[in-house]
Each structure stands twice: as C-alpha cells, then as structure tokens.
ZALOZA-215368 format. One record per residue: residue in one letter; x, y, z of N, C-alpha, C in turn. Coordinates in Angstrom, 2 decimals, padded with zeros to 5 digits, always signed. Layout:
N
(node A (X Y Z) (X Y Z) (X Y Z))
...
% end
This chain:
247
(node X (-009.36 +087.66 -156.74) (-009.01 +088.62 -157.79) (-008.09 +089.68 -157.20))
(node X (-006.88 +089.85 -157.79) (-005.83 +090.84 -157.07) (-006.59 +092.38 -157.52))
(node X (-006.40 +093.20 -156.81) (-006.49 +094.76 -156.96) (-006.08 +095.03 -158.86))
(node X (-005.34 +094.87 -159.22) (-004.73 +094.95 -160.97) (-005.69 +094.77 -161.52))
(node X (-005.84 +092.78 -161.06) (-006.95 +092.63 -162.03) (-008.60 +093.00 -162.19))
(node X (-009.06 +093.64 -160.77) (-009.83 +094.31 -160.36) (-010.49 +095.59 -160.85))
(node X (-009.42 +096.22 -161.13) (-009.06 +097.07 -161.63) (-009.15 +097.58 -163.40))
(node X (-008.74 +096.72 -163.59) (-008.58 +096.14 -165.42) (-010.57 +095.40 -165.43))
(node X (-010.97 +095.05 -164.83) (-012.56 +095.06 -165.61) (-012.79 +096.09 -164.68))
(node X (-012.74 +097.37 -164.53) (-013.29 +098.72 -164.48) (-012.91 +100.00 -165.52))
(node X (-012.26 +098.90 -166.77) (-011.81 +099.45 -167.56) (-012.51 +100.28 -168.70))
(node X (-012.76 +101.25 -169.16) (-013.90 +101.58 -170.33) (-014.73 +100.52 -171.26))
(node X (-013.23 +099.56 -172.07) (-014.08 +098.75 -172.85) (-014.80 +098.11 -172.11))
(node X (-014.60 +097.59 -170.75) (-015.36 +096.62 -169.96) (-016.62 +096.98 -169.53))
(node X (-016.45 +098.41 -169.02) (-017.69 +099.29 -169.04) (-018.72 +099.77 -169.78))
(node X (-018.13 +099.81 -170.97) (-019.20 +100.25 -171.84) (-019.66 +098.75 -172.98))
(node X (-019.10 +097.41 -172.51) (-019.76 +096.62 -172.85) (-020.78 +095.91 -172.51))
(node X (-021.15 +096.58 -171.19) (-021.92 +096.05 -170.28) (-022.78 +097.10 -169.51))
(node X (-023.04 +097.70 -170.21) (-024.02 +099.18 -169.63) (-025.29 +098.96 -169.61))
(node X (-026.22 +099.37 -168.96) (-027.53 +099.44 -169.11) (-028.13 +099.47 -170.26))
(node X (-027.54 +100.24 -171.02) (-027.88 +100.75 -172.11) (-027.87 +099.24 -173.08))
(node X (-026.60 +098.61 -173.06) (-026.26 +097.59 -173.53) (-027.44 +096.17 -173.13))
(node X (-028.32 +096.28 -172.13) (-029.42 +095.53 -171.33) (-029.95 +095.44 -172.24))
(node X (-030.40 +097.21 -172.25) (-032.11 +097.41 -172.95) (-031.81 +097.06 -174.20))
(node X (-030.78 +097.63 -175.10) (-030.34 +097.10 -176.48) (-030.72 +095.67 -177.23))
(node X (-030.45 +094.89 -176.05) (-030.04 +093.72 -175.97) (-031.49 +092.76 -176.41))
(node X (-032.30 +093.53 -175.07) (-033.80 +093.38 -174.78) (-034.35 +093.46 -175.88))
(node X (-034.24 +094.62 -176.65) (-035.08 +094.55 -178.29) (-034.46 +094.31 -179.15))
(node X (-033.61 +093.53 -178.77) (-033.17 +092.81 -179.96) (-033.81 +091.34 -180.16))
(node X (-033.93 +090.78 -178.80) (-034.56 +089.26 -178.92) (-034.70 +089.36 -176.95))
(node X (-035.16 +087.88 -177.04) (-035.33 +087.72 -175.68) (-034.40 +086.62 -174.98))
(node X (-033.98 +086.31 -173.62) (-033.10 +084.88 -173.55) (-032.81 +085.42 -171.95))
(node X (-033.41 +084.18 -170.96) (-033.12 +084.27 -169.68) (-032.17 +085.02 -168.86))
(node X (-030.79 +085.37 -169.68) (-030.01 +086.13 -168.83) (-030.23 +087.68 -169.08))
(node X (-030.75 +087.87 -170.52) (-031.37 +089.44 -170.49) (-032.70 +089.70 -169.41))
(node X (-033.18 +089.06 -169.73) (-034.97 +089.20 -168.35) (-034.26 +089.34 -167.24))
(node X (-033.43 +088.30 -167.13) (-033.26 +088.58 -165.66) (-031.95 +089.89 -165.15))
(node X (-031.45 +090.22 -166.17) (-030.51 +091.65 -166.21) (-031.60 +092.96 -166.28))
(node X (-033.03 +093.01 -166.76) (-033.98 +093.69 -167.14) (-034.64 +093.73 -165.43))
(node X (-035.28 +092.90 -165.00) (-035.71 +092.84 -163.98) (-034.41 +093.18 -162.64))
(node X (-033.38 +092.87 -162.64) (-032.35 +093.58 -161.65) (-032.29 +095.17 -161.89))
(node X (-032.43 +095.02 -162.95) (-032.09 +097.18 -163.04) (-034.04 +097.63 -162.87))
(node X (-034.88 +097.13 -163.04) (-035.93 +097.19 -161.84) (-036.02 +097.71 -160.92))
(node X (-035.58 +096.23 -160.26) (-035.33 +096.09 -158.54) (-034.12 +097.61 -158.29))
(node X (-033.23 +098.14 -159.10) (-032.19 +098.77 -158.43) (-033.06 +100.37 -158.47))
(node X (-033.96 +100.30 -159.73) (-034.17 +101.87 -159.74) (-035.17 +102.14 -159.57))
(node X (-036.21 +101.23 -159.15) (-037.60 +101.16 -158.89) (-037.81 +102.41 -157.79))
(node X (-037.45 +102.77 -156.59) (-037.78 +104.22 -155.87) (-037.42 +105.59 -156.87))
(node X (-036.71 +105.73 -157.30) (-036.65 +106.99 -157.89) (-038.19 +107.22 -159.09))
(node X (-038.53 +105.65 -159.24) (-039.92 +106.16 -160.12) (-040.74 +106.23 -159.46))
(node X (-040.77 +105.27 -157.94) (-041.68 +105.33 -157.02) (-042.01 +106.91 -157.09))
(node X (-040.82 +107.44 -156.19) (-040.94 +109.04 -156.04) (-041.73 +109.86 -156.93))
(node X (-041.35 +109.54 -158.56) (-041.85 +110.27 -159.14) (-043.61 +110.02 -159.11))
(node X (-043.96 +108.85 -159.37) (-045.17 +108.89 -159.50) (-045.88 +109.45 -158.26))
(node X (-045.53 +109.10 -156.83) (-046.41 +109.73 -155.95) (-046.51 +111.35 -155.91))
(node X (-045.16 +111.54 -156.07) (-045.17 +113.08 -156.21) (-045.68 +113.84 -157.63))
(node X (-046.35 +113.13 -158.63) (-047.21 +113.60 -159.17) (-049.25 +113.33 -158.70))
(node X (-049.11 +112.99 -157.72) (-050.35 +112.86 -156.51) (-051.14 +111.73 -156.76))
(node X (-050.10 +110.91 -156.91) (-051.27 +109.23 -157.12) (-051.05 +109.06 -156.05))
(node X (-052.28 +107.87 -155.51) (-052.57 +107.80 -154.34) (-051.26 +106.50 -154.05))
(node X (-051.20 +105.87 -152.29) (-050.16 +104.93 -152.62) (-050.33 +103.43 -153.43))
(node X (-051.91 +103.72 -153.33) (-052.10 +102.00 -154.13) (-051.51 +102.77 -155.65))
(node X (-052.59 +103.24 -156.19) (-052.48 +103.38 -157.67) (-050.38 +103.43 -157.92))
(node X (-049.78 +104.26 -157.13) (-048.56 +104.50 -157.23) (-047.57 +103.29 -157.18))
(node X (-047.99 +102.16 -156.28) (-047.65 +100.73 -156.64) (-048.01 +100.45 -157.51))
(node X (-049.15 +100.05 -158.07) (-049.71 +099.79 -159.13) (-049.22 +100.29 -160.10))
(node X (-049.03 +101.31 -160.73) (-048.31 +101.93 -161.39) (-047.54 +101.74 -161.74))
(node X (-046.41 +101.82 -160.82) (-044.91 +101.56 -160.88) (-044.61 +099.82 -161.25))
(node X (-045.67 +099.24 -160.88) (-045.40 +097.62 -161.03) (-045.63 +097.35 -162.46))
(node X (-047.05 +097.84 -163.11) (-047.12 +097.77 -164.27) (-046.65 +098.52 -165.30))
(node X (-045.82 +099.41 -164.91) (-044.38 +099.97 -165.73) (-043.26 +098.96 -166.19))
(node X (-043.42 +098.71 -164.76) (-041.87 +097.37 -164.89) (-041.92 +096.63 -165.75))
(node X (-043.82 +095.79 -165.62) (-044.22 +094.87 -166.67) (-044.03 +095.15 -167.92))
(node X (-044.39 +096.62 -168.16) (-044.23 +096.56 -170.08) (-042.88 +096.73 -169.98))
(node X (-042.06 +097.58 -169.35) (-040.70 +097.44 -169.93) (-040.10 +095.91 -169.76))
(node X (-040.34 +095.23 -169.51) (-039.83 +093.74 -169.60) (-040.87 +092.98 -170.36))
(node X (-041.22 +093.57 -170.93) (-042.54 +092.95 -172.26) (-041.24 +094.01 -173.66))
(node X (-040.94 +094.76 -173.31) (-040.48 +095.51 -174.29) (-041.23 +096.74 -174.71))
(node X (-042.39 +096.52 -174.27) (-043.35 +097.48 -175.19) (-042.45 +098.89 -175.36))
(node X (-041.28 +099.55 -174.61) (-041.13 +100.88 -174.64) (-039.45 +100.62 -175.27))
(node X (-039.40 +099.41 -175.76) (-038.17 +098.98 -176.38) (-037.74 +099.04 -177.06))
(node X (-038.82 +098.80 -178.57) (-039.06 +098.42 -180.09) (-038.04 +099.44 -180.81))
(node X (-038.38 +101.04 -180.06) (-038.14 +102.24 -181.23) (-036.12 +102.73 -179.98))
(node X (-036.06 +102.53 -179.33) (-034.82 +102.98 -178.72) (-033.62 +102.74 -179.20))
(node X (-032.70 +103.78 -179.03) (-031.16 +103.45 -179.58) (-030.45 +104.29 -178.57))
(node X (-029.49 +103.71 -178.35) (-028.68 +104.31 -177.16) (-028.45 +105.92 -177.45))
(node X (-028.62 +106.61 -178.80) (-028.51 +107.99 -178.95) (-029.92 +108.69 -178.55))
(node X (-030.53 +107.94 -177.66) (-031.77 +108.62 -177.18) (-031.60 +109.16 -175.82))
(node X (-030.01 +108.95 -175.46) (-029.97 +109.99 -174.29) (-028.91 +108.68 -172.76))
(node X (-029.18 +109.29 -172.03) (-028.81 +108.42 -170.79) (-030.04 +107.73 -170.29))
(node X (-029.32 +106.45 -169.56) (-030.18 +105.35 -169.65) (-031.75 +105.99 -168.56))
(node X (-030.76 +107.13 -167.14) (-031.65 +108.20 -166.29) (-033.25 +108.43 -167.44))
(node X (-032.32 +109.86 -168.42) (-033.70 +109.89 -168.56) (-034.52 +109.69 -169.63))
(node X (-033.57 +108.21 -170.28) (-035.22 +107.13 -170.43) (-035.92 +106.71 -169.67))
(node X (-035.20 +106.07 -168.70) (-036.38 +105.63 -167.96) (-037.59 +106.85 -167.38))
(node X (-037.17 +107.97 -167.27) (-038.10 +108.92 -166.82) (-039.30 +109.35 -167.92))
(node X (-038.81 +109.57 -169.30) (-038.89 +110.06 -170.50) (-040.47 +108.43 -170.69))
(node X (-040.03 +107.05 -170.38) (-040.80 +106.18 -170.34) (-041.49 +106.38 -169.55))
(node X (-041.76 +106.20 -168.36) (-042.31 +106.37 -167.35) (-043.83 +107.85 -167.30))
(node X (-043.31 +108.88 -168.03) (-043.95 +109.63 -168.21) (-045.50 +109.34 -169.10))
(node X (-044.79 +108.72 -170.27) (-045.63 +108.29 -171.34) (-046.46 +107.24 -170.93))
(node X (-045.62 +106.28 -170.08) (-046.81 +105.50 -169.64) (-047.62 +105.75 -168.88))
(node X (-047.59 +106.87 -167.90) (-048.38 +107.37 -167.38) (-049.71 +107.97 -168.30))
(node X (-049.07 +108.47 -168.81) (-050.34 +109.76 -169.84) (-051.19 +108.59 -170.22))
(node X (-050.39 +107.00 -170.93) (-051.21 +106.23 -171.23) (-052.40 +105.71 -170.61))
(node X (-051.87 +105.64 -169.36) (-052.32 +104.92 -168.05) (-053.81 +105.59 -167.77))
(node X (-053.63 +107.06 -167.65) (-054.40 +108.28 -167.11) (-055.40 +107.99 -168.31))
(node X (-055.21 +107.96 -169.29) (-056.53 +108.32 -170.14) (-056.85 +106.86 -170.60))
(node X (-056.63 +105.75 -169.90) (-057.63 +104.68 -170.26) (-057.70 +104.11 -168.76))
(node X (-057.66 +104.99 -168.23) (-058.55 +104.81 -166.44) (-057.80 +103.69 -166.15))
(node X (-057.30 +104.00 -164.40) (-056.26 +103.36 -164.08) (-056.62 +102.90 -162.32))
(node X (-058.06 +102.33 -162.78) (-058.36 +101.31 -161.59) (-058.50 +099.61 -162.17))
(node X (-057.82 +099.29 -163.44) (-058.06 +097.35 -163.79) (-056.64 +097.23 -162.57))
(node X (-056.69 +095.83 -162.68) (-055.98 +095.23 -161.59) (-054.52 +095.30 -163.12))
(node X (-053.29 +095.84 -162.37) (-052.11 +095.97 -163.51) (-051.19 +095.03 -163.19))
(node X (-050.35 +094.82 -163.90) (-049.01 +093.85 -163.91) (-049.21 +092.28 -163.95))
(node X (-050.30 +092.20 -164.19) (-050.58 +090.35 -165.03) (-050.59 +089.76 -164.31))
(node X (-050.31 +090.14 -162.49) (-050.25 +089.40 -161.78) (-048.85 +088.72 -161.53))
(node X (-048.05 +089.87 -161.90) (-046.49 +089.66 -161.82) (-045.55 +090.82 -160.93))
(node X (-044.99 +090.61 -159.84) (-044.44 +091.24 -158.93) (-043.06 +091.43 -159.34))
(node X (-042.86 +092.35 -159.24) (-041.06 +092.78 -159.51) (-040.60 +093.37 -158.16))
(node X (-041.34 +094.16 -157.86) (-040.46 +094.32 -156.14) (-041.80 +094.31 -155.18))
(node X (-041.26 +093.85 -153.86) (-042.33 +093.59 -153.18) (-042.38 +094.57 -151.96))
(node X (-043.66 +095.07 -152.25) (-044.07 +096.65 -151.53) (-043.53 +096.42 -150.07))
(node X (-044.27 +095.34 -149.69) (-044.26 +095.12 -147.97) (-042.76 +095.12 -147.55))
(node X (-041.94 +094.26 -147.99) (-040.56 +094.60 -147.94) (-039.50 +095.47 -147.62))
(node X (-040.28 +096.15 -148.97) (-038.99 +097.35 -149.33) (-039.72 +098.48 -148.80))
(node X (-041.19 +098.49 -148.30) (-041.46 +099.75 -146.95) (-041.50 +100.86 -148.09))
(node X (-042.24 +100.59 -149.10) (-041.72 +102.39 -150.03) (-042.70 +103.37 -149.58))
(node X (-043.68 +103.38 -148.83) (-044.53 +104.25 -148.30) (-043.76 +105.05 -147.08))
(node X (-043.47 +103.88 -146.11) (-042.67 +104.10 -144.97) (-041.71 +105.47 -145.33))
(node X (-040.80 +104.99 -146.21) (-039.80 +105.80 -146.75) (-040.31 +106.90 -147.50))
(node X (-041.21 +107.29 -148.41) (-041.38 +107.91 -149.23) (-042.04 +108.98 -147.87))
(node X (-042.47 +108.67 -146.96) (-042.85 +109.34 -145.90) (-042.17 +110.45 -144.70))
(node X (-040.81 +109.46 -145.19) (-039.42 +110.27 -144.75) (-038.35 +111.41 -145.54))
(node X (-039.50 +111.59 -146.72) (-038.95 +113.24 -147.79) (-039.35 +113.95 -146.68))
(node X (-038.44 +115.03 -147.33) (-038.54 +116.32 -146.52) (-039.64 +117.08 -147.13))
(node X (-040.18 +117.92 -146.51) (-041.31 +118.40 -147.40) (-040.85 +119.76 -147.28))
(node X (-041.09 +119.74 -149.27) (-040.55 +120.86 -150.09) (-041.60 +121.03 -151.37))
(node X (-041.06 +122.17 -152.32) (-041.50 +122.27 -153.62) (-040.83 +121.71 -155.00))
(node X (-040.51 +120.71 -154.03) (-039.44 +120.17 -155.49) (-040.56 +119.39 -156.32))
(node X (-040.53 +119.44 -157.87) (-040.99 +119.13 -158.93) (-041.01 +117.38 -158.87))
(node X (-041.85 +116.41 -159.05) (-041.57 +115.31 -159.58) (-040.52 +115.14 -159.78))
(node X (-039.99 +115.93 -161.15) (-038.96 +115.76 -162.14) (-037.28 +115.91 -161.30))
(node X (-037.82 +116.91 -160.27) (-036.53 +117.00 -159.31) (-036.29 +116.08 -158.31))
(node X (-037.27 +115.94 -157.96) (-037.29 +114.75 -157.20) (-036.72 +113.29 -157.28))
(node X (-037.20 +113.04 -158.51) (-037.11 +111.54 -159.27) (-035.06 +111.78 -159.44))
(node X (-034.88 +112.62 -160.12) (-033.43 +113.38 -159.82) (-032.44 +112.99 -158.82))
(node X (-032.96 +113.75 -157.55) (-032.27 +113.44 -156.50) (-032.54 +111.82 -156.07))
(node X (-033.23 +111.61 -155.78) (-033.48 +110.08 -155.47) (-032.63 +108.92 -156.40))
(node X (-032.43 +109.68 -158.07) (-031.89 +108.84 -158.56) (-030.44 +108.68 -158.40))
(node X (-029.50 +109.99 -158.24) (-028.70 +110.38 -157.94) (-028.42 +109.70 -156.03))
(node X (-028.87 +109.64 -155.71) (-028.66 +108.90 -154.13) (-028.96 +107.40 -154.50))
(node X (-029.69 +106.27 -155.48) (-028.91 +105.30 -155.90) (-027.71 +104.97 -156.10))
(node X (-027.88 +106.00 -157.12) (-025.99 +105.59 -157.79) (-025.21 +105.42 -156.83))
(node X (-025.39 +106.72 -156.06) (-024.58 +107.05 -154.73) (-024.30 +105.56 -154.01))
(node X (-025.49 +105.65 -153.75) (-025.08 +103.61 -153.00) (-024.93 +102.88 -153.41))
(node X (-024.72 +102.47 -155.07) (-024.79 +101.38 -155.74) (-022.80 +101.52 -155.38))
(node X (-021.90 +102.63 -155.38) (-020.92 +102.64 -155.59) (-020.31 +102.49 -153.74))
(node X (-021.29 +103.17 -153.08) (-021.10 +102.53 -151.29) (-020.98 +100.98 -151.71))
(node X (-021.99 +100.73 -151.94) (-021.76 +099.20 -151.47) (-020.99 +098.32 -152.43))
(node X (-019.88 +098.73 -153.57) (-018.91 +098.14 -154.06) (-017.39 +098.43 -153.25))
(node X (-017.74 +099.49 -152.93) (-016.59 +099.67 -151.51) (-016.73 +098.87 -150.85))
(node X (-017.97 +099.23 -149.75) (-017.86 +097.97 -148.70) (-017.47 +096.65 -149.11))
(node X (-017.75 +096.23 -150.50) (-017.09 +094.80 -150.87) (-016.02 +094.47 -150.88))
(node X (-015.27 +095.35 -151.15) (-014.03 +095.56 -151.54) (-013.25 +095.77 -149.65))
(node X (-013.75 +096.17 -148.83) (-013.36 +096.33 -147.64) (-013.66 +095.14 -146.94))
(node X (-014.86 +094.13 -147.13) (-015.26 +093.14 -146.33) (-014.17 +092.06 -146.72))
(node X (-013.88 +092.56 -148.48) (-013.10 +091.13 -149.26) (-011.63 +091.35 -148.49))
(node X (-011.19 +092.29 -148.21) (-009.78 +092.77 -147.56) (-009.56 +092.50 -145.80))
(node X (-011.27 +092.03 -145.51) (-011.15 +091.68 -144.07) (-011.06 +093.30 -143.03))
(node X (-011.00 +094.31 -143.85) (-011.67 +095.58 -143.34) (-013.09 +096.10 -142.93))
(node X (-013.65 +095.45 -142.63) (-015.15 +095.87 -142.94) (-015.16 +097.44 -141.88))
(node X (-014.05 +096.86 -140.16) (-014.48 +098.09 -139.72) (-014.12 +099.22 -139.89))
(node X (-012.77 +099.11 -141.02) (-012.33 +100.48 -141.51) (-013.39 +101.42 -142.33))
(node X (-013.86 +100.46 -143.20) (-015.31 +100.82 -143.86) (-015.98 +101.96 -143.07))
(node X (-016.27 +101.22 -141.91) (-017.67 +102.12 -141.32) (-016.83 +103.02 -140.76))
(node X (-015.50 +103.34 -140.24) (-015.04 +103.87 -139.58) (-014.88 +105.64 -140.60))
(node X (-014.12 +104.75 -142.03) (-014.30 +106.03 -143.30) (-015.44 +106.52 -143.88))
(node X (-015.89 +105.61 -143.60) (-017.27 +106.43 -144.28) (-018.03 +107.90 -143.99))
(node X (-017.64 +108.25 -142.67) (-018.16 +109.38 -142.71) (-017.48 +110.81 -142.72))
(node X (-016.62 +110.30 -143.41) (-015.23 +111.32 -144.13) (-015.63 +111.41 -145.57))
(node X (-016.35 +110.54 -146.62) (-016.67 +110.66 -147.23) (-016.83 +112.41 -147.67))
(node X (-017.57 +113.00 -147.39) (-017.74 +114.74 -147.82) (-017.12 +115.47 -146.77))
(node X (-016.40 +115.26 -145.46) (-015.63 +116.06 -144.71) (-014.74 +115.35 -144.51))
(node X (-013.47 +115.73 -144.82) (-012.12 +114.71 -144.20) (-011.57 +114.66 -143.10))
(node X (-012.31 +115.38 -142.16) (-012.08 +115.58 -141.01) (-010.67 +116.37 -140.11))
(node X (-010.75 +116.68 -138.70) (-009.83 +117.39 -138.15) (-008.95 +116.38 -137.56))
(node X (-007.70 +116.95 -137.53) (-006.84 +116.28 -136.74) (-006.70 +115.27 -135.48))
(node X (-007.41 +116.09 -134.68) (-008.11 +114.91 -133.77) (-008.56 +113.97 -134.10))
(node X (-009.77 +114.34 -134.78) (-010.37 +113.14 -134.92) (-009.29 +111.65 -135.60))
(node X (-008.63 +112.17 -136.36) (-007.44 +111.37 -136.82) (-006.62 +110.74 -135.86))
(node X (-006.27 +110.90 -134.55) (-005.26 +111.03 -133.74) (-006.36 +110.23 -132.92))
(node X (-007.96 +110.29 -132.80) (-008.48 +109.35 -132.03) (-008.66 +107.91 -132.97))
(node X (-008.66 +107.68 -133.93) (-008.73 +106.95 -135.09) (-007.33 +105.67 -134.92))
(node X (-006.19 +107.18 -134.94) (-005.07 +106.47 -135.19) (-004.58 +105.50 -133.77))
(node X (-005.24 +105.88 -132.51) (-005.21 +105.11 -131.20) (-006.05 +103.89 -131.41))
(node X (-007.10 +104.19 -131.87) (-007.21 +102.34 -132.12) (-007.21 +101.90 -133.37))
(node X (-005.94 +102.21 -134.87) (-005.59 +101.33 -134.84) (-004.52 +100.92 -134.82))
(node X (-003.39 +101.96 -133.98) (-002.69 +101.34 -133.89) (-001.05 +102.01 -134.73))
(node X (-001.97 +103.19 -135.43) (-001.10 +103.78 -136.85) (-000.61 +104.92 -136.62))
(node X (-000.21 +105.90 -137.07) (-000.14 +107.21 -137.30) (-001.59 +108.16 -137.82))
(node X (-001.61 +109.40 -136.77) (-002.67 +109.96 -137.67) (-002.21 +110.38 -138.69))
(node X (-000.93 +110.62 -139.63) (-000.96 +110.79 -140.90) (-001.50 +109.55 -141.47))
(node X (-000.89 +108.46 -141.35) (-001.52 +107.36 -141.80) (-003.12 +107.21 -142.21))
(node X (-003.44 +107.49 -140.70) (-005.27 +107.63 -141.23) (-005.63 +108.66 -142.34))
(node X (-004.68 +109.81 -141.91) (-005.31 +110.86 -143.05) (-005.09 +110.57 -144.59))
(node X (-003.87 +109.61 -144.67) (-003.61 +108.69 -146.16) (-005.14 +108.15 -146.28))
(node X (-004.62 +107.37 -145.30) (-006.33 +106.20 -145.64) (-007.65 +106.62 -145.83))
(node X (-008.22 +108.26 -145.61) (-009.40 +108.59 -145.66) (-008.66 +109.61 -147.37))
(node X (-008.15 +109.61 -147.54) (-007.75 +110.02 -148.75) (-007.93 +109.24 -149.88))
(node X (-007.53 +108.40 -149.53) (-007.58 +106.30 -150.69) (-008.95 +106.36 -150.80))
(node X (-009.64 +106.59 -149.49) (-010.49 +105.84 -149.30) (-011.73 +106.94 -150.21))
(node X (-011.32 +108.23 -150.57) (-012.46 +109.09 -151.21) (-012.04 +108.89 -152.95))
(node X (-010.52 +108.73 -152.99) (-010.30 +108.38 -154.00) (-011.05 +107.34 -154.98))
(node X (-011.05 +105.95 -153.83) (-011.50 +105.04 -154.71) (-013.24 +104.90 -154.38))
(node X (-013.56 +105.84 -153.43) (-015.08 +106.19 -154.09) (-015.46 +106.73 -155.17))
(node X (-014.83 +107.89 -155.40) (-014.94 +108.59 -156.72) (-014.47 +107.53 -157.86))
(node X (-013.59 +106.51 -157.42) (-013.65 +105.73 -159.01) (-014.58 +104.96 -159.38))
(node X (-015.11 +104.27 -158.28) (-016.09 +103.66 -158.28) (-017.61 +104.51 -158.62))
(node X (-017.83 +105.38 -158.16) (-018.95 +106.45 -158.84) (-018.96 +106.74 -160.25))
(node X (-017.69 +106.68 -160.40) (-017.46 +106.52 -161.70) (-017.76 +105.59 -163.08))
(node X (-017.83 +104.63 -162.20) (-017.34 +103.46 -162.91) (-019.70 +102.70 -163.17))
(node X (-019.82 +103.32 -161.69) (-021.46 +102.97 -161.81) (-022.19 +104.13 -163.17))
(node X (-021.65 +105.48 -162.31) (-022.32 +106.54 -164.02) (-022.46 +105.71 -165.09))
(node X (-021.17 +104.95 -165.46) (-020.70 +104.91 -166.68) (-021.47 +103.46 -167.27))
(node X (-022.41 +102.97 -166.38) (-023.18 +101.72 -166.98) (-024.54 +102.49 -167.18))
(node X (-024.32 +103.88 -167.16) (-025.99 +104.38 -167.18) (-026.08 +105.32 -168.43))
(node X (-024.82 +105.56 -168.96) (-024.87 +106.25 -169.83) (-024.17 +105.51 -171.20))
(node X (-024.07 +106.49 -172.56) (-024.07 +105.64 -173.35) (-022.27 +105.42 -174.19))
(node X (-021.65 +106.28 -173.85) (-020.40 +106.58 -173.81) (-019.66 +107.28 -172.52))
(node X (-018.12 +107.15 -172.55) (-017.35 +107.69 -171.45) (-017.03 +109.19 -171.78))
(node X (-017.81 +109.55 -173.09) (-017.22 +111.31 -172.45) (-018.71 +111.97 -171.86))
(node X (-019.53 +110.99 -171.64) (-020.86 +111.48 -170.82) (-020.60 +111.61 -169.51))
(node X (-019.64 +111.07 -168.78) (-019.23 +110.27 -167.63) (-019.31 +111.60 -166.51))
(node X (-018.35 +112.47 -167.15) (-018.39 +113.58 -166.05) (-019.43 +114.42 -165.73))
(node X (-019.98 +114.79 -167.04) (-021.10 +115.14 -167.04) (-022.72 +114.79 -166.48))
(node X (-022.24 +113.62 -165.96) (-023.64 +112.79 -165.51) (-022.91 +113.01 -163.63))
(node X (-021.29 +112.69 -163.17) (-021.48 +112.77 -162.36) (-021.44 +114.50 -162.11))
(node X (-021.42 +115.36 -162.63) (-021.41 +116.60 -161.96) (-023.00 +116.89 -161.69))
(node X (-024.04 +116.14 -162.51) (-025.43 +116.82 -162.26) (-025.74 +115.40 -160.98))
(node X (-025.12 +114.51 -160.99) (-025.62 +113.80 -159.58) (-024.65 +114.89 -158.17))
(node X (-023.94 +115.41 -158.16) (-023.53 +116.20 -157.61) (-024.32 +117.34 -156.99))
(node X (-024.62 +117.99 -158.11) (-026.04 +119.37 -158.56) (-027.19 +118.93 -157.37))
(node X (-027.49 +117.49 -157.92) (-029.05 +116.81 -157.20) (-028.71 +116.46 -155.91))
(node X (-027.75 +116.26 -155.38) (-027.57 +116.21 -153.84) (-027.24 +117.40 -153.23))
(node X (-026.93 +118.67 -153.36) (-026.82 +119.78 -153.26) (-028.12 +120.09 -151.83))
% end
C-alpha cells in the first residue's frame, strides 16, 4: 500500500465508518462472527483501564478479575447494548458509565458465584495485571481519574504501535526506536549531530525527521480518538482531555 493510499483510508468517511461506536451499534443490532469477534478485540484492547478502575475502587485482586471478566461477558451478551445510541456520549465513557452499573449490580446481589460462564476474554497470568497495577504510583487519584489516565495511555499506544508499523513496513524499525524519544522533547543539537553520525545525514536532516516523525504521530492519535468517538468534531476535544490525563 503506497503512503497516498494509506493515507486515503485514514480518511473521516473511513473513520467514522468503522468506529467503535459503529461495533457496539452493530452488536445490538443482531449478532454474526465478525461483530463478536470485533466486540471481544476492543476487550482485549481496553480491558486495564477497567482493570484500574475496579481495583481502585478496593476490590480485592480475585474479585477485580472476576469482575472485569464478567463485564466483558455481558457486554458481548449485549446485555448493556439493547438501550445505546451513539448520542450517548464517547465510546470512553460508556464503557465507564457501563462498568459502573454493573458493578452496583454486581455489589448488591453478592459477588462471590463463580462469573463469566466459564469464558475467558483476557488471560490474567499473561497479561501480569496485578504485576502492573502494582507499578501505579501511589496517589489520591479517584477511580474515575485513574481509569482516565490509563485510558488515555492506551490510545497513546494503540497510535505507537501504528507508527512502528509503518517504520518496520519502510524497513526503518531502528529509526523508530531511535525517534521515539523525541516524541515530547525534540531534542538539542547535539544530540542531532550524534544521530546524524550514524546515519550518515545532516543534523538538520534528523531534525526534519524528528519533526515528520511527531507529525505523523499526532495524525495517527488522531485518527485512533476518532474510532472512539462518535463524530470528527469530537476529535479534538477527546484528544486535548487525553492530553489533560497525562499531565
């Protein structure tokens, strides 16, 4: 696929035909193997930011697996499907807005039965979410802020790692790692001038290339917001408060 055409499906209509929003839509409308399995990937992608939330409202770590697993289950049963329309907000905070409710549900019909039917959507041992959830900083941030930032540092990587694709597909991979940490500082001259010795270029050159290279992060950040929300004039607005939450 040339850069143009690359380019052209990162286009709005392309984007907003294929949004999250457009998933769940989809989901209560009927059922059919490639929605479940589009339902269960956005799961697997946002499953820690609920992690977060639930532990940091003080469930223990079983119940907080538990929890979070048999969340997944009804939303891929639909149960939190039936009544939604994309004017109920960004796709963020439904899922939070859900998540809540099923909790309250959860809490007042006692929440020691064995949950999720015996159906796994992400697998604890794996993905280490204790491990990690162990590695917050300890603060007074709210659930609600929490779940926030965490969600906001998805996105963040969902749009890293369409770069790196885009760098591995170009046979760059080590420019990748090399820009990446220009990302929020563009760095000093030197450092450019040690850059530009191995590869070979001008340090203006590099300083082009860490320029491209924030550029087409930000399009790409862009381009992820914009499957989470329900129109493109939400777009900026969603990335200025993922902005806010990494602060």
């Amino acid at each position: 696929m040339s850069r143009e055409d690359a380019h052209a499906s990162d286009s709005p209509q392309a984007v907003f035909s294929t949004t999250h929003w457009s998933v769940v839509l989809a989901a209560r409308e009927g059922d059919s193997p490639q929605v479940s399995a589009a339902l269960e990937e956005l799961c697997r992608v946002y499953w820690y930011p609920l992690y977060v939330f639930v532990r940091r409202r003080g469930f223990s770590v079983e119940d907080a697996e538990d929890l979070t697993q048999e969340f997944f289950a009804h939303l891929l049963r639909r149960d939190f499907l039936r009544t939604v329309g994309r004017e109920k907000g960004r796709f963020r905070s439904f899922l939070l807005a859900a998540l809540r409710n099923f909790l309250a549900t959860e809490w007042r019909r006692g929440h020691t039965a064995k949950r999720g039917g015996g159906r796994s959507f992400v697998s604890w041992e794996e993905l280490r979410a204790e491990e990690r959830y162990a590695l917050e900083p300890v603060s007074e941030a709210s659930p609600e802020d929490l779940y926030e930032q965490r969600w906001a540092l998805v996105v963040v990587e969902q749009a890293l790692q369409r770069l790196r694709k885009e760098f591995l597909a170009a046979g760059k991979a080590g420019h990748f790692e090399t820009l990446k940490p220009w990302l929020s500082n563009e760095g000093s001259r030197a450092d450019y001038t040690e850059v530009a010795v191995q590869w070979g270029v001008s340090a203006g050159a590099v300083g082009v290339a860490v320029h491209r290279f924030r550029r087409r992060f930000a399009e790409l950040l862009r381009l992820v917001v914009a499957h989470t929300v329900a129109g493109p004039e939400e777009v900026e607005d969603e990335v200025q408060l993922i902005g806010r939450a990494l602060l």
